[in-house]
N, C-alpha and C positions, 0 to 999 in steps of 0.2 A: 405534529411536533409535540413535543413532550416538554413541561414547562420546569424549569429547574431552579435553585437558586444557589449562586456564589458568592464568595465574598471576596473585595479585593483591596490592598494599602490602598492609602490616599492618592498615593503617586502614583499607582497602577492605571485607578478611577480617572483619575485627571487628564494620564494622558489617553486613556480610550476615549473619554470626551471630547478632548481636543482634534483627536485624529477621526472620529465621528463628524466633529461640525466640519471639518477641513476636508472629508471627502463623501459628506453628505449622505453618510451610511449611519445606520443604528446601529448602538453598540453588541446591542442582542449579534447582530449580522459578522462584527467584527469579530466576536469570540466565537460566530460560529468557526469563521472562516478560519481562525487560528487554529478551532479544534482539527478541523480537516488537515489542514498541516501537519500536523502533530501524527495524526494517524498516516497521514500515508508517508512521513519520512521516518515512523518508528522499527527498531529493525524487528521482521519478521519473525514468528515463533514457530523454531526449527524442531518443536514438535509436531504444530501443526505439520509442516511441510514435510517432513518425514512419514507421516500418516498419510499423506495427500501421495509422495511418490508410492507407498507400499499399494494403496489403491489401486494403482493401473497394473502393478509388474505382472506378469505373466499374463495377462489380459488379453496381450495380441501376440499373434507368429507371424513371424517373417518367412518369406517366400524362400529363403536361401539360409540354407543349414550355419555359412560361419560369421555371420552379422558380429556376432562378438568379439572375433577375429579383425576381419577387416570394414568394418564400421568407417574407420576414414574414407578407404577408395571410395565405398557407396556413397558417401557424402559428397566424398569430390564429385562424382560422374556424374551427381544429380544436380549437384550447383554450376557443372561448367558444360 
């Protein structure tokens, strides 16, 4: 782990205190947990992810010339 330091209001402080003795967790533990939050509900960067689909395209061929065509049927026939 990599050791950091924050600062926070009084009221911030107080109530990570509070919510530390009340669920018997360090606060260190508390802010991690929040930070994890924080990252996995932030929205995505549609750079990355644009970079991430260009990666594969062309990558693979499909067995059947009009997949771009009918893409649904193949879908369907494989799900049902």
């Amino acid at each position: 782990m990599i050791r950091t330091q924050a600062q926070f209001t009084e009221e911030q402080y107080a109530q990570l205190k509070e919510h530390s003795k009340a669920t018997h967790e360090s606060i260190a533990s508390l802010i991690r947990r929040g930070v994890d939050q924080l990252l996995l509900t932030r929205k995505p960067d549609r750079k990355a992810l644009y970079r991430q689909a260009l990666s594969v395209t062309g990558k693979y061929r499909a067995r059947k010339g009009d997949v771009a065509v009918e893409h649904d049927r193949y879908l369907e026939d494989a799900y049902t």
